[in-house]
N, C-alpha and C positions, 0 to 999 in steps of 0.2 A: 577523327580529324583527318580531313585528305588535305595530302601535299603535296606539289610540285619541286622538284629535284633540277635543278636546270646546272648541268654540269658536264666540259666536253672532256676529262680528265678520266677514261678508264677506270682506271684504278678509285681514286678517291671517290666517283659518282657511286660505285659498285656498293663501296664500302659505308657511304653514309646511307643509301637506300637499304641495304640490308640493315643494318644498326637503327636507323628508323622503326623500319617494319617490324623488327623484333621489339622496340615498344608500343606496340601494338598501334601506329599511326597507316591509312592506307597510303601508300605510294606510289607516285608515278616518275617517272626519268625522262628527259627531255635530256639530247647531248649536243644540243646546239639552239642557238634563240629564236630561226626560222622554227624548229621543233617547238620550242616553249610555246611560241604563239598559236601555233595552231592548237595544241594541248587547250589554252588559254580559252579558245576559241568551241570548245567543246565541252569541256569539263571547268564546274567550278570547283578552285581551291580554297581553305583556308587560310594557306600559309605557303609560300613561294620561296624556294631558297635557291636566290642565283647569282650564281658563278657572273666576274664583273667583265671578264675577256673572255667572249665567246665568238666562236667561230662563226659566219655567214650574217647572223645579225647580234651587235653586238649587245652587253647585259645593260647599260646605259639606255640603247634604242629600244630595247624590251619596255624596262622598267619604264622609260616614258610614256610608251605606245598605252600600258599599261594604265598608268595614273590617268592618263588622257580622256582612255574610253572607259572611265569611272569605275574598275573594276574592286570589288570587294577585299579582293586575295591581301593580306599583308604582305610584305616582302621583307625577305632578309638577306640581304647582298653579301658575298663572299668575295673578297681579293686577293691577293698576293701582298699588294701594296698598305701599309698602316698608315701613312702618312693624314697628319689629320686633314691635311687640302681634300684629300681625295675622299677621307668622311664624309668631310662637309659636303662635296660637291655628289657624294653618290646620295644621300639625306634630301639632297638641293632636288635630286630626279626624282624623288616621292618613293624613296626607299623607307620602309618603318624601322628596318636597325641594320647593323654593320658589324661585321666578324672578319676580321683579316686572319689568314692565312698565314701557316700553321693554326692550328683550333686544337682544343682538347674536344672531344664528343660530346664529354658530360655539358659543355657550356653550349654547344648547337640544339641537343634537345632541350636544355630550359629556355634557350631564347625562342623557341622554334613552338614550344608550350605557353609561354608567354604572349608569342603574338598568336597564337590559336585564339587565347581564349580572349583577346582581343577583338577578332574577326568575328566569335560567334555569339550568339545570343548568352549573355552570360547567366550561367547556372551556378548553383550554390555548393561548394566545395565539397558537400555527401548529399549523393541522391538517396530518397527513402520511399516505398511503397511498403506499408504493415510494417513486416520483421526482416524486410530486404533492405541491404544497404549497400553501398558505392561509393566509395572515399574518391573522387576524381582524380585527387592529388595524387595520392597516391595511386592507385589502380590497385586498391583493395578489396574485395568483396564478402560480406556476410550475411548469415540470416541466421536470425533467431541467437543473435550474440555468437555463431558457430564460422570460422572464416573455412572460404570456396578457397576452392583452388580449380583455377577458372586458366585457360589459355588466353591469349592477348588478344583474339578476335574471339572468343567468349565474351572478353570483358568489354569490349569495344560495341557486340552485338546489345547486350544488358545496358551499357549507358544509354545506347541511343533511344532503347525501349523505356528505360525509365526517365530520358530526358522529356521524349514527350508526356509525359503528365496525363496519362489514360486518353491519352488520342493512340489512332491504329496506324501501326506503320510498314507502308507494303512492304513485299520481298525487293522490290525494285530499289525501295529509298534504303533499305539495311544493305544493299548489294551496293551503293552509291557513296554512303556514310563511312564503310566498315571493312570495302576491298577498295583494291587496287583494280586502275583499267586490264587488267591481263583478265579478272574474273569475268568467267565465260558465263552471260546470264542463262545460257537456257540447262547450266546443271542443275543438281538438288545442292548445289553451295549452304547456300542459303538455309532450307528447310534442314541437312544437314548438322549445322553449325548450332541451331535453333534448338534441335532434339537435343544436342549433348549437352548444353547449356539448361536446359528442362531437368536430364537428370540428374545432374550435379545441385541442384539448387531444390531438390526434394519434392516431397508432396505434402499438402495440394498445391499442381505446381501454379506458379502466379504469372503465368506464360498463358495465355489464351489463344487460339486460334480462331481468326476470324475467316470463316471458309470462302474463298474467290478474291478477298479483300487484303487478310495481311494478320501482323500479328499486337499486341496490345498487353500492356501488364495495368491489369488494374484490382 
């Protein structure tokens, strides 16, 4: 799942991207809403999480510009302020939810999981190819009844493989799906990630390689 971070606050932008990415979601940070927008403008998101006073343009002007030019992204607006005026009125700008400030974390990734799977094409709460399997919910994985113990971009790398359903999916789209803008495409990232993921998950692996093209579990 990629998401946009849109947060001018140090401190707490750092800390919710990092706490993100370590459930294995890819991330990007925007620390002002001229930033967001161009991000916007570039890359698309699943799920948008943005700060409602933000510097240069503000999280109100976003979010409209936003709903305006039809974009997909859910959004989940963050405040300072509870007040229910300013609910309604951030709801009224084509926000999808509303989290006021102070948050506990645990409440940001489920709403943040919630409106992912809003956004995306919805898939059935365990993916299965043979004796492979994928608890989404959870981020569990096993085979052959035996649980992986898989890293968060393992796991990330393996849903998107088994989401598509034996269609092939290049290193470009697992590099789009599964990292964050900082990954440099022209490493072995990718091909990397893919190999340890091959070993952990045994033989005969159910990892194909389809040479020039990409990769496919079928």
């Amino acid at each position: 799942m990629r998401v946009l971070v849109v947060e001018d606050e140090p401190g707490l932008g750092d800390a919710v991207v990092r706490g993100l990415s370590r459930r294995g979601f890819a991330v990007d940070w925007a620390r002002d809403g001229a930033q967001a927008l161009e991000k916007t403008w570039v890359e698309t998101y699943d799920v948008i999480v943005l700060d409602r006073d933000l510097p240069l343009v503000h999280g109100d002007a976003v979010c409209r510009r936003l709903t305006d030019d039809g974009a997909l992204s859910r959004i989940l607006m963050l405040t300072a302020s509870s007040t229910v005026d300013d609910r309604v009125q951030g709801l009224g700008l084509g926000a999808d939810d509303y989290l006021p400030k102070p948050f506990a974390f645990s409440e940001l990734v489920a709403r943040v999981q919630a409106l992912g799977r809003r956004a995306q094409r919805p898939l059935p709460p365990v993916l299965r190819r043979d004796d492979l399997e994928l608890d989404t919910a959870r981020g569990l994985a096993s085979r052959g009844g035996g649980r992986l113990d898989l890293t968060a971009k393992e796991l990330a790398v393996l849903r998107v493989l088994l989401a598509a359903d034996g269609a092939i999916v290049s290193a470009e789209q697992l590099l789009e799906r599964a990292w964050d803008e900082h990954a440099d495409p022209f490493t072995n990232t990718v091909r990397m990630t893919v190999s340890n993921l091959r070993r952990k998950l045994g033989e005969p692996s159910p990892i194909r390689t389809v040479t020039g093209v990409g990769y496919v579990i079928r």
